[in-house]
DRENPA-3360 file (N, C-alpha, C; in nm, 2 decimals, always signed):
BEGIN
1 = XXXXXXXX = +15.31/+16.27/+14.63/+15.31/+16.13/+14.60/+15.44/+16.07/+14.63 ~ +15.42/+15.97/+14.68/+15.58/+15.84/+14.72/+15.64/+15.87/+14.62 ~ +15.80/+15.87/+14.61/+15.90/+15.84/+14.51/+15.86/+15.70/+14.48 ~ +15.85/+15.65/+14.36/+15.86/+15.52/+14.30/+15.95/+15.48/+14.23 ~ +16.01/+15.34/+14.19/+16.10/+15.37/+14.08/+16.09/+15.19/+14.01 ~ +16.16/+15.22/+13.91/+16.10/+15.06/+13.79/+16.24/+15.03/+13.75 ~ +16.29/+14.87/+13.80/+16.40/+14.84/+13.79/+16.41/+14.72/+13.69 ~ +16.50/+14.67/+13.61/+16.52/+14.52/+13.59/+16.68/+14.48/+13.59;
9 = XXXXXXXX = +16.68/+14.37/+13.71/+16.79/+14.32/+13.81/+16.88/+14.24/+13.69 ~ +17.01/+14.28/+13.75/+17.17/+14.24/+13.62/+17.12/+14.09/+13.58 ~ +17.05/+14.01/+13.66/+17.04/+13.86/+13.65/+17.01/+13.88/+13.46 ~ +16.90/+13.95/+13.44/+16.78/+13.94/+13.33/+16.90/+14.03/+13.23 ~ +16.97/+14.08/+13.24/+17.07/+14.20/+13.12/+17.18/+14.08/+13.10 ~ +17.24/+14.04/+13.21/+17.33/+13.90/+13.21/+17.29/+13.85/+13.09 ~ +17.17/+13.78/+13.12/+17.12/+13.67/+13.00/+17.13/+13.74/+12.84 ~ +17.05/+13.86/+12.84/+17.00/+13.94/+12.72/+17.05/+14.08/+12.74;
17 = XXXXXXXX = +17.17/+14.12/+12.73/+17.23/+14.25/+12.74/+17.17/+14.33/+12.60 ~ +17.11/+14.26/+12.55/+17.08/+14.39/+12.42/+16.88/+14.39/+12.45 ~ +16.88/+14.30/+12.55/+16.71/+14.36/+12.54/+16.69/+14.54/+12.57 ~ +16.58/+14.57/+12.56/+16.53/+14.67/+12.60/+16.37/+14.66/+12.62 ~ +16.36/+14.73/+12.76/+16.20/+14.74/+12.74/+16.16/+14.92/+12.80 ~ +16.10/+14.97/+12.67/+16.03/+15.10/+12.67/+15.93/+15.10/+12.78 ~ +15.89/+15.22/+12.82/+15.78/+15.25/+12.97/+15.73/+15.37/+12.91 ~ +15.62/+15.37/+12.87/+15.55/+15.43/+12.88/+15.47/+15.54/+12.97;
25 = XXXXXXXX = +15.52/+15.59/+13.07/+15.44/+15.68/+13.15/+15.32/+15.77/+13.15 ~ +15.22/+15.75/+13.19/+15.11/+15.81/+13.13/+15.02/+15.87/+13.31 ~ +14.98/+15.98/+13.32/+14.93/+16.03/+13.41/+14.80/+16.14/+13.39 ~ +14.73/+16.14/+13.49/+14.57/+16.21/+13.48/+14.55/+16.17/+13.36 ~ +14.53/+16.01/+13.29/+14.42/+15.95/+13.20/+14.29/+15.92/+13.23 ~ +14.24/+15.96/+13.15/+14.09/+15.94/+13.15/+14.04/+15.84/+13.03 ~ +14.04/+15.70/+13.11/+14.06/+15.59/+13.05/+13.84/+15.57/+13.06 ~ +13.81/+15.48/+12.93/+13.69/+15.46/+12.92/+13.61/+15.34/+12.80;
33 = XXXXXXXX = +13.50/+15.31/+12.79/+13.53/+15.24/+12.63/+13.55/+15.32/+12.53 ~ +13.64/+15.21/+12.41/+13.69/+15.29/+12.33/+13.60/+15.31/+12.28 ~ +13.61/+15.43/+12.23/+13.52/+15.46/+12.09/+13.51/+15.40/+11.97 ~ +13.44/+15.43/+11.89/+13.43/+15.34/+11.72/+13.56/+15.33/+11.68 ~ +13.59/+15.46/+11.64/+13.74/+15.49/+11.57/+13.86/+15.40/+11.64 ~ +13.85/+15.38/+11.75/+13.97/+15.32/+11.83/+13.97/+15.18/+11.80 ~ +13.81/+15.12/+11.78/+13.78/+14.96/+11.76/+13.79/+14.99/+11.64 ~ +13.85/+15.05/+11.56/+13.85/+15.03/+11.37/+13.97/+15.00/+11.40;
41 = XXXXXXXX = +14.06/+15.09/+11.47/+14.23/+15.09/+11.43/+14.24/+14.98/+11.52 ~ +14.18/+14.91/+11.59/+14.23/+14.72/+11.67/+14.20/+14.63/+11.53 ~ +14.11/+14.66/+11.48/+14.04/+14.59/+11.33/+14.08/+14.57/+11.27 ~ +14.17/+14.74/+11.22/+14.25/+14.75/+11.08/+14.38/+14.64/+11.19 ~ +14.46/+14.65/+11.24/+14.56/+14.58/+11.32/+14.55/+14.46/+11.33 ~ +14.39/+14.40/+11.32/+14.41/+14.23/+11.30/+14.43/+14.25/+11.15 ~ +14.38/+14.30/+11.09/+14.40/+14.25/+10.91/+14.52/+14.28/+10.85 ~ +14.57/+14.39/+10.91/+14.74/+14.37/+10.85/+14.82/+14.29/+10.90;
49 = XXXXXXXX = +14.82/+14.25/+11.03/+14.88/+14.15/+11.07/+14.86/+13.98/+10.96 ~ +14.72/+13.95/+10.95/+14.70/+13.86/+10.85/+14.75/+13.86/+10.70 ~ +14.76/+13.98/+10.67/+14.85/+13.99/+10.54/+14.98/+14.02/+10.53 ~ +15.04/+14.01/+10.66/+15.19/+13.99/+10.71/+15.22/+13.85/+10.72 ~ +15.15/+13.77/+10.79/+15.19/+13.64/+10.81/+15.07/+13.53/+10.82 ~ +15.08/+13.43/+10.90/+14.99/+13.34/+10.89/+15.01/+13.25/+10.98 ~ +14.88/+13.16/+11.03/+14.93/+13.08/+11.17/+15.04/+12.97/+11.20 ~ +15.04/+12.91/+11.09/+15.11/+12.86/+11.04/+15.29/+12.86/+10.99;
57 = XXXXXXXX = +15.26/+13.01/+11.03/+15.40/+13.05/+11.02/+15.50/+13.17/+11.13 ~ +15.36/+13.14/+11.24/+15.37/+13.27/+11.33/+15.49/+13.25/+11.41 ~ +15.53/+13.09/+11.42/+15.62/+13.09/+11.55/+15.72/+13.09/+11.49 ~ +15.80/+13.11/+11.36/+15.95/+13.12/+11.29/+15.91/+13.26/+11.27 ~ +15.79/+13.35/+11.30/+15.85/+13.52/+11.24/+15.96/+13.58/+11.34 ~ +16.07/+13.63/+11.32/+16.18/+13.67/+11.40/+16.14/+13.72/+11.55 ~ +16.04/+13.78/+11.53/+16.02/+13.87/+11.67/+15.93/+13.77/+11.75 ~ +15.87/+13.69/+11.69/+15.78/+13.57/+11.81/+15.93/+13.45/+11.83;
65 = XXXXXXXX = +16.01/+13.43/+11.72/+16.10/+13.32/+11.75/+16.18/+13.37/+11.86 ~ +16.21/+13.47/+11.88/+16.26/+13.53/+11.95/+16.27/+13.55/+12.09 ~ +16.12/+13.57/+12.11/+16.07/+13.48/+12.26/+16.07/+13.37/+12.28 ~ +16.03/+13.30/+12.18/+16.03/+13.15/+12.20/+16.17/+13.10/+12.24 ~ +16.25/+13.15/+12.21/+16.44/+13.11/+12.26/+16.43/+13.20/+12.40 ~ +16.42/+13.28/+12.42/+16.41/+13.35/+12.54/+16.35/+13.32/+12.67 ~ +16.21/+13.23/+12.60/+16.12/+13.13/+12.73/+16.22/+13.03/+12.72 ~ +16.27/+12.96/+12.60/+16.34/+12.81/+12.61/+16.48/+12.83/+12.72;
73 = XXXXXXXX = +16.57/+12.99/+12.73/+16.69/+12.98/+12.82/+16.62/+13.03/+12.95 ~ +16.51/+13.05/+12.95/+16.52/+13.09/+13.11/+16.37/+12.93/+13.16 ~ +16.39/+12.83/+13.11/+16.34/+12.70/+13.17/+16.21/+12.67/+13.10 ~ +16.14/+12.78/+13.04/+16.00/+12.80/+13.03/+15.97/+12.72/+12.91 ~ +15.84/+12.66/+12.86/+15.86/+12.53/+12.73/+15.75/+12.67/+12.65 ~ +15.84/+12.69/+12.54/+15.72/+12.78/+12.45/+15.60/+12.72/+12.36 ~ +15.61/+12.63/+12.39/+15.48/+12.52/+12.31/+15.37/+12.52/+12.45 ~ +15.42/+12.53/+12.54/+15.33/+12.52/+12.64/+15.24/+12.65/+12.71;
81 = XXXXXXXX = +15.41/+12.72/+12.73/+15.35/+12.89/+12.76/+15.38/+12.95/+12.67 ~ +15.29/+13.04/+12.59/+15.31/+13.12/+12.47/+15.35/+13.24/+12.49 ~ +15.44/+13.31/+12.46/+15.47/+13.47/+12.50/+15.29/+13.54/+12.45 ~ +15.27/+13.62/+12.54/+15.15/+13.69/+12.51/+15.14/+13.74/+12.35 ~ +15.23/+13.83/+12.30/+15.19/+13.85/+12.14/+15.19/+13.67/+12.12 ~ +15.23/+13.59/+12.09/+15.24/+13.49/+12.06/+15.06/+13.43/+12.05 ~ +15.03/+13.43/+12.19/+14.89/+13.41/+12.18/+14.83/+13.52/+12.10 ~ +14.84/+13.68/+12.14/+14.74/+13.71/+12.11/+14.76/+13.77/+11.94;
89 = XXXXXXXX = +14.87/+13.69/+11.87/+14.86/+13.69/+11.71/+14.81/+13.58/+11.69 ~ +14.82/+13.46/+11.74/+14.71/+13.34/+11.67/+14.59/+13.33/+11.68 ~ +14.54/+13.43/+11.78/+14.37/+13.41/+11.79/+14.33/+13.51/+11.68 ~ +14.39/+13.62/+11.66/+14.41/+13.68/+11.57/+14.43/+13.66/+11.43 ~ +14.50/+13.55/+11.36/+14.51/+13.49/+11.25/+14.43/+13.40/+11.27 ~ +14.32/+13.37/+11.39/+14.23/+13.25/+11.36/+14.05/+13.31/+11.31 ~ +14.14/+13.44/+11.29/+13.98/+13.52/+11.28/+13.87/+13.51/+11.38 ~ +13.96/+13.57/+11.55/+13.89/+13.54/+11.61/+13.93/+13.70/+11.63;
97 = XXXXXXXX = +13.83/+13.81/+11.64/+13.84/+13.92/+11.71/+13.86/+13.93/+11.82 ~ +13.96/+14.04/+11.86/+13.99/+14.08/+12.03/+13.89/+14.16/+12.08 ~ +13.84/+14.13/+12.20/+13.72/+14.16/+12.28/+13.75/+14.32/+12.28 ~ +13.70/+14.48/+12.24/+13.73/+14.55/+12.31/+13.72/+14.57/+12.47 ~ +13.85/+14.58/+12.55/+13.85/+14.63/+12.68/+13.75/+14.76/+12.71 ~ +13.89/+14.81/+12.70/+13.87/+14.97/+12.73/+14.01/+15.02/+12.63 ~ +13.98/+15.17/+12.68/+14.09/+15.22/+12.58/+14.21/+15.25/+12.58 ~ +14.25/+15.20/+12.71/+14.40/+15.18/+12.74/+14.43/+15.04/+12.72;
105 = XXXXXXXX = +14.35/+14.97/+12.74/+14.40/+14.83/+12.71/+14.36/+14.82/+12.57 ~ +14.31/+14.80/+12.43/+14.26/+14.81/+12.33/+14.39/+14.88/+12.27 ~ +14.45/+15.03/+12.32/+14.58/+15.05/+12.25/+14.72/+14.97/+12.24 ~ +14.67/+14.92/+12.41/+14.88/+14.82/+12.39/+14.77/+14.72/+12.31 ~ +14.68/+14.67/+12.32/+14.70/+14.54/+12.19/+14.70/+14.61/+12.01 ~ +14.65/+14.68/+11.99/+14.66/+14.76/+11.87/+14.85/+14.78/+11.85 ~ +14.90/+14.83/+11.92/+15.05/+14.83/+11.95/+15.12/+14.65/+11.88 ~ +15.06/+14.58/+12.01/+15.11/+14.48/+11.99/+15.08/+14.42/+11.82;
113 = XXXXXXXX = +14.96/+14.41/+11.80/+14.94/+14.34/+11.67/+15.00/+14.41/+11.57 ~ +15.02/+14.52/+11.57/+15.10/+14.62/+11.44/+15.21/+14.59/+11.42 ~ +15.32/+14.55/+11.52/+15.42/+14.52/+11.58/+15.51/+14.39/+11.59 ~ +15.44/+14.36/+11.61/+15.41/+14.18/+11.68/+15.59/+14.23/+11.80 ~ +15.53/+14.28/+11.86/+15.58/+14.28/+11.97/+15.51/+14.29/+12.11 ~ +15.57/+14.25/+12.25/+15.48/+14.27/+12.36/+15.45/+14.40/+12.40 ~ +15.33/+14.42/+12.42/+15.29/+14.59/+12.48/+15.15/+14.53/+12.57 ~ +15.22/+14.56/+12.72/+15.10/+14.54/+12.82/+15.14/+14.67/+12.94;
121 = XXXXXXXX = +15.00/+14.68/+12.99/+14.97/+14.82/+13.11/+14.94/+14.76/+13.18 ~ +15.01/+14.84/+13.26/+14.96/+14.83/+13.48/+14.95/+14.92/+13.49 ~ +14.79/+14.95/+13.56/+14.80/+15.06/+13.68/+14.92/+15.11/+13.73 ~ +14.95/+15.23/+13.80/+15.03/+15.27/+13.85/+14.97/+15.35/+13.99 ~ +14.84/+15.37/+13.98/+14.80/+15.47/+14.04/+14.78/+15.40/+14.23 ~ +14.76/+15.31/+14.17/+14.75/+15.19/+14.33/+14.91/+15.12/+14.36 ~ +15.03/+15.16/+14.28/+15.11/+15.12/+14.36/+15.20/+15.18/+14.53 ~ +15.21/+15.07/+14.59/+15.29/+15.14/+14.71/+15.41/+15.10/+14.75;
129 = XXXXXXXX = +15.48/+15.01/+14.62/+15.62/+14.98/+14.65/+15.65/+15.01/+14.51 ~ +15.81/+14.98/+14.48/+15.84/+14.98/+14.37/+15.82/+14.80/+14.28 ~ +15.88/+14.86/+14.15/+15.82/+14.72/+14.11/+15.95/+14.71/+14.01 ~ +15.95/+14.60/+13.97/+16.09/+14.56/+13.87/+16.03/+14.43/+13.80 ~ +16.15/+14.40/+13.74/+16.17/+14.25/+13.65/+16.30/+14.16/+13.70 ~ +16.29/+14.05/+13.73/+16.38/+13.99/+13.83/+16.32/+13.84/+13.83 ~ +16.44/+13.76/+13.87/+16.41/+13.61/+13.87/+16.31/+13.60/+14.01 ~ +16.25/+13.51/+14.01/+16.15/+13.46/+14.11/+16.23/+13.42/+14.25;
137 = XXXXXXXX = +16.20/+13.39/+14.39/+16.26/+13.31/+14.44/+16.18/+13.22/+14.47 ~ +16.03/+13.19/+14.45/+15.94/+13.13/+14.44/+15.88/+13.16/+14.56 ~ +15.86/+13.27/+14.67/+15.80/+13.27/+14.75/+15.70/+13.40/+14.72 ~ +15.72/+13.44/+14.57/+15.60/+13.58/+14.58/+15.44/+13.47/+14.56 ~ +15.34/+13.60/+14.52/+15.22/+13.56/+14.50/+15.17/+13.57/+14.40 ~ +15.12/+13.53/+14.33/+15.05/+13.53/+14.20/+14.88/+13.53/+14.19 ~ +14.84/+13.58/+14.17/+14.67/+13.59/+14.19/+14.63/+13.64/+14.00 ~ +14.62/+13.47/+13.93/+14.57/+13.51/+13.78/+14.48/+13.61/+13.74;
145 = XXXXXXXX = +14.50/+13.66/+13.62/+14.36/+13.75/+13.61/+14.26/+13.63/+13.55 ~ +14.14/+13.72/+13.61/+13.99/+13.63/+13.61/+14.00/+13.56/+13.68 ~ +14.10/+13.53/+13.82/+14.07/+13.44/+13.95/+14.03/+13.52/+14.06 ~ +14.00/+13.48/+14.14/+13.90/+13.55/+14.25/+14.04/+13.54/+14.37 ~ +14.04/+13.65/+14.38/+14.14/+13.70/+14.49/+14.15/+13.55/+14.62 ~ +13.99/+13.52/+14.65/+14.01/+13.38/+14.75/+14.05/+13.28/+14.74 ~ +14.12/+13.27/+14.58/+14.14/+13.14/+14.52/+14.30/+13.12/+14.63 ~ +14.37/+13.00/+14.62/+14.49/+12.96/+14.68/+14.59/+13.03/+14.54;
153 = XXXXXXXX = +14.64/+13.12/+14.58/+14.73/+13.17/+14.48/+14.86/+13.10/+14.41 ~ +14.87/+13.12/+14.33/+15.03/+13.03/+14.27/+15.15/+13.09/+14.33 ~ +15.25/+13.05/+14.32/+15.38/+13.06/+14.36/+15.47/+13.05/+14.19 ~ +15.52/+13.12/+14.18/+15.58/+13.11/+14.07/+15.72/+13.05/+14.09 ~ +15.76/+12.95/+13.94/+15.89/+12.86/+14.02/+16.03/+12.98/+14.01 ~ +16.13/+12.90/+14.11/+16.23/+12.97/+14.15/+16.31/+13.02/+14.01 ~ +16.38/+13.14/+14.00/+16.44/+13.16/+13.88/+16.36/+13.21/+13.77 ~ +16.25/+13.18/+13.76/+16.12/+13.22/+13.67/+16.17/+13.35/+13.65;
161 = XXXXXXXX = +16.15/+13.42/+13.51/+16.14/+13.60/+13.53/+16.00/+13.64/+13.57 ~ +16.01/+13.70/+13.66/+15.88/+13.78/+13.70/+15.86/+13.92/+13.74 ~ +15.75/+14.01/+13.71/+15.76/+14.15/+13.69/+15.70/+14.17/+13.80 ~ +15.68/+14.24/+13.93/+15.65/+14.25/+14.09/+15.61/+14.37/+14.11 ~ +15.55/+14.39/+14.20/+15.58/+14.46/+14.28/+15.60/+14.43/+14.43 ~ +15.72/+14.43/+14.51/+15.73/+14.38/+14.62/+15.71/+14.22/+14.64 ~ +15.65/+14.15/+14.67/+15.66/+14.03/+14.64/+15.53/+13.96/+14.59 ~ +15.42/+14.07/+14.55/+15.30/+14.04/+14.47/+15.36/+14.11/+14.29;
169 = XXXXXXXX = +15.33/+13.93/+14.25/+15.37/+13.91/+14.10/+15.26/+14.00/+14.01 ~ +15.30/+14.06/+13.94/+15.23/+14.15/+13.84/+15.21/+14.08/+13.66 ~ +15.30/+13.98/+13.66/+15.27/+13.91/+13.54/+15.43/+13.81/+13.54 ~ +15.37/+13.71/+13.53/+15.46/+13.54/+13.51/+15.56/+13.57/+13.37 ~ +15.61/+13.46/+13.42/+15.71/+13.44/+13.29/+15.73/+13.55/+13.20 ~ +15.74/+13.62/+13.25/+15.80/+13.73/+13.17/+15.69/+13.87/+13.07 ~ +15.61/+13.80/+12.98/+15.54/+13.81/+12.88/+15.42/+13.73/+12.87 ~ +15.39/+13.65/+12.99/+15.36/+13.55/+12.96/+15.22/+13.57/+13.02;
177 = XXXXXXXX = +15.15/+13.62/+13.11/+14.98/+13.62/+13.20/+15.01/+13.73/+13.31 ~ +14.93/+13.83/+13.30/+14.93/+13.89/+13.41/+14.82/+13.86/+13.54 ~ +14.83/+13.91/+13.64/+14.75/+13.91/+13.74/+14.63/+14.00/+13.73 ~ +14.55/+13.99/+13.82/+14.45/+14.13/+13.88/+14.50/+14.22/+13.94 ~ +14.59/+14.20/+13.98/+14.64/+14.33/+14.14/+14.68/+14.49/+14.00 ~ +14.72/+14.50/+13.91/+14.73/+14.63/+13.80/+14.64/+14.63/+13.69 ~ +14.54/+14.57/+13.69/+14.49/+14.51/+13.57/+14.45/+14.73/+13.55 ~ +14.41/+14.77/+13.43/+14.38/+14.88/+13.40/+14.25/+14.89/+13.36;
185 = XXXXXXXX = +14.17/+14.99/+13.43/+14.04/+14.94/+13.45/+13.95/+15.12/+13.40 ~ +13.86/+15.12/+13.42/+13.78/+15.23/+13.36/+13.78/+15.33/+13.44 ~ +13.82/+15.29/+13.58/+13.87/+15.42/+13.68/+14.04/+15.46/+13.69 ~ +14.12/+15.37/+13.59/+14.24/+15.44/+13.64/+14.27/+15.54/+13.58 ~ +14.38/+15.60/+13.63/+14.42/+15.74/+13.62/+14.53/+15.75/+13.59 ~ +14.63/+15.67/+13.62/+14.82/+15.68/+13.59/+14.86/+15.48/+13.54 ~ +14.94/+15.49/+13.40/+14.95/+15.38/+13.40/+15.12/+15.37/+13.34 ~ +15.13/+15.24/+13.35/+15.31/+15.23/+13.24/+15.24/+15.15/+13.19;
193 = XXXXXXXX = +15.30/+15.15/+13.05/+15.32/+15.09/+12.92/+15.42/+15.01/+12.91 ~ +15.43/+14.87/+12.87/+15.55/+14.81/+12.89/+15.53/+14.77/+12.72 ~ +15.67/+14.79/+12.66/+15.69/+14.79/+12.52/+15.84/+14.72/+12.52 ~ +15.84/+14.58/+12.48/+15.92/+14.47/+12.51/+16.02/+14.44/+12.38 ~ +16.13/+14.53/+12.34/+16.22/+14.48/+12.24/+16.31/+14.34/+12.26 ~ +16.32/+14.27/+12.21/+16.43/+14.16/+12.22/+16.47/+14.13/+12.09 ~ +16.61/+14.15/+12.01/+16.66/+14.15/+11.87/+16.58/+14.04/+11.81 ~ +16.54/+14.05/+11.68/+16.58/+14.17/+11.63/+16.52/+14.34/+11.62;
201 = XXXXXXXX = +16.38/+14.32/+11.73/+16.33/+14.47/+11.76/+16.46/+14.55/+11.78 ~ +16.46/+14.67/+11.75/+16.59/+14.72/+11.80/+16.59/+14.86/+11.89 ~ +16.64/+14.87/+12.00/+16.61/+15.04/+12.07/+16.55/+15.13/+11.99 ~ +16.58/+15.14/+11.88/+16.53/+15.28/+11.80/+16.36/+15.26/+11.76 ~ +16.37/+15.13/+11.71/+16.20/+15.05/+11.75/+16.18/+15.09/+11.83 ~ +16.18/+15.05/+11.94/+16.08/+15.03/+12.07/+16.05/+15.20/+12.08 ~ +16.17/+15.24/+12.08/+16.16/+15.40/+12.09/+16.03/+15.48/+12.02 ~ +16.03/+15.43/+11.86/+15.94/+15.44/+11.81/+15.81/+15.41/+11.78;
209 = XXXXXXXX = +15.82/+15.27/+11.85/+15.68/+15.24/+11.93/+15.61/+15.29/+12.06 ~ +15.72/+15.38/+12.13/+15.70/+15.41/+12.25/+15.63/+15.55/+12.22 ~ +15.68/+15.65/+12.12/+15.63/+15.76/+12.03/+15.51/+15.73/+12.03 ~ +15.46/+15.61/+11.91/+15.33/+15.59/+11.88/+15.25/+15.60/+12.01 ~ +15.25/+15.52/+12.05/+15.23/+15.47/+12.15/+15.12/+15.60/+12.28 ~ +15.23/+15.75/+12.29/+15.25/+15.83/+12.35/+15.14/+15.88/+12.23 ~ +15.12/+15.91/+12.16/+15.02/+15.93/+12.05/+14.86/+15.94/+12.08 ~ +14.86/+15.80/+12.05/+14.76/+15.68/+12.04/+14.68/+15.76/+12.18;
217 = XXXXXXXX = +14.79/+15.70/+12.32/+14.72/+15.76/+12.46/+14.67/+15.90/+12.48 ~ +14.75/+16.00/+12.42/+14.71/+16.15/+12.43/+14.59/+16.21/+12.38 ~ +14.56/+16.13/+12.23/+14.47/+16.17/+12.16/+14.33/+16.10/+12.21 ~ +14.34/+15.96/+12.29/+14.23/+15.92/+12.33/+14.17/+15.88/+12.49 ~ +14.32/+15.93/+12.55/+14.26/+15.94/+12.70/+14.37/+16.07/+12.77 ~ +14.39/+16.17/+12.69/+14.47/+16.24/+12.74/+14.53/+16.18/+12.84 ~ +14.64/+16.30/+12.89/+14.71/+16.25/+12.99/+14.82/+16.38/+13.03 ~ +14.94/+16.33/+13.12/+15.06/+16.37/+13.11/+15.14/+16.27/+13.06;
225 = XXXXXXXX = +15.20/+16.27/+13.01/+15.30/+16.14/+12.91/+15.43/+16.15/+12.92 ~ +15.56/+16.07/+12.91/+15.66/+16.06/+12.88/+15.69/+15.93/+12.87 ~ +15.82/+15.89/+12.80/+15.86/+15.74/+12.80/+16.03/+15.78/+12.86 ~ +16.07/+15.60/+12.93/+16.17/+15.57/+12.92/+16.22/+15.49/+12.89 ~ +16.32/+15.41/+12.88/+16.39/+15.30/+12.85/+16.47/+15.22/+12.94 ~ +16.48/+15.09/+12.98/+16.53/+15.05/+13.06/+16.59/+14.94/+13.01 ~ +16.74/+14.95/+12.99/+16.85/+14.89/+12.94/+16.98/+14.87/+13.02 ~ +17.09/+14.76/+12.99/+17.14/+14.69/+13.08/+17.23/+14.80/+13.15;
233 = XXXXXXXX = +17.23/+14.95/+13.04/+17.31/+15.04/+13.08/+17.23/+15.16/+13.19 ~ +17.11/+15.16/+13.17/+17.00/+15.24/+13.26/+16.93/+15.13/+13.31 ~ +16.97/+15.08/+13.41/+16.85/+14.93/+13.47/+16.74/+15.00/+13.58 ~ +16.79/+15.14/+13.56/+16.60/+15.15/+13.65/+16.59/+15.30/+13.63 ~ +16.46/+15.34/+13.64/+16.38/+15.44/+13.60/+16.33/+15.48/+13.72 ~ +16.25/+15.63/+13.75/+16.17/+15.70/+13.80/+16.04/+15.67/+13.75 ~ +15.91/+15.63/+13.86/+15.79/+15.66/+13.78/+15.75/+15.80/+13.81 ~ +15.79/+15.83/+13.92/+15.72/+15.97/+13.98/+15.80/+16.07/+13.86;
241 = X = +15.69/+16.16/+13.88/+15.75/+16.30/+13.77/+15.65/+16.42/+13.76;
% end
């Protein structure tokens, strides 16, 4: 298999030298619908989240306000784009259940709602470049998820953070929508986990979400597993292993 490797460029550590974001590495999964037990623990995850907080009060909890400053310095309006946990805790406090996917997607949201931090998967197994997190120069491609490959693709604006591969965009603004080109699907086989600390989450969190995490996947889609961390002091990783 190609050497691959997972970077995020000085521009994005410049701004936020204490972020971290955990990777999950996960290989020969055997991804499928989740089972009962897996849709209890998404279930149990909306209701404790509801007796943690409230909609009302979602956007001052430290770890959503947190993004919301984070979209506000890098151009982005957080009332307009929501950091993903952001959305997917208010449909959540609106007592609207999350659709089960499948069971690799079903864990980063279980992740996420326990947490209220970001946890999203891409494919791995279809990549052929490397991929990173990096400001936009506005000439990649963006193809939404649930748009049809034929649609006229977006251009994401210049400076934007955007997570890539090569110059096809893997998810906007940061945290904010991913595309179809990694979506994780019921035939894949190798995926990363992206587990998104920004203070006050702290490295030993994410760490520990990344644990879970490694858990959660082994027990319900086996695999080979490891995690890494990618910080202003380690700005890029190995996927191959």
């Amino acid at each position: 298999m190609k050497e691959l490797y997972y970077s995020i460029s000085a521009e994005v550590f410049n701004k936020f030298p204490s972020y971290v974001r955990g990777v999950v590495i996960a290989y020969d999964v055997h991804n499928a619908d989740s089972p009962p037990e897996l849709i209890a623990l998404l279930r149990a995850a909306e209701a404790a989240l509801r007796q943690k907080t409230s909609l009302d009060q979602i956007a001052t909890h430290p770890n959503i306000a947190a993004w919301r400053e984070a979209f506000r310095l890098t151009g982005v309006k957080p009332s307009e784009f929501r950091s993903s946990i952001e959305a997917m805790g208010r449909r959540a406090l609106r007592d609207q259940e999350l659709p089960s996917i499948n069971a690799l997607v079903d864990i980063g949201n279980i992740l996420s709602l326990r947490h209220l931090i970001p946890a999203g998967g891409h494919a791995i197994d279809i990549l052929t470049q490397d991929i990173a997190l990096r400001p936009a120069t506005g000439q990649e491609i963006f193809v939404p998820f649930g748009e049809s490959p034929d649609e006229t693709p977006e251009h994401p604006n210049p400076g934007e953070i955007v997570f890539v591969e090569g110059n096809t965009v893997l998810t906007r603004r940061w945290v904010w929508r991913q595309s179809n080109h990694t979506l994780t699907l019921p035939t894949t086989t190798a995926i990363e986990l992206n587990i998104d600390g920004l203070p006050p989450v702290t490295r030993e969190k994410v760490e520990e979400i990344c644990q879970e995490a490694m858990e959660l996947i082994k027990r319900f889609c086996g695999g080979r597993l490891w995690y890494e961390l990618i910080t202003q002091q380690t700005p890029r990783i190995r996927l191959t292993g």
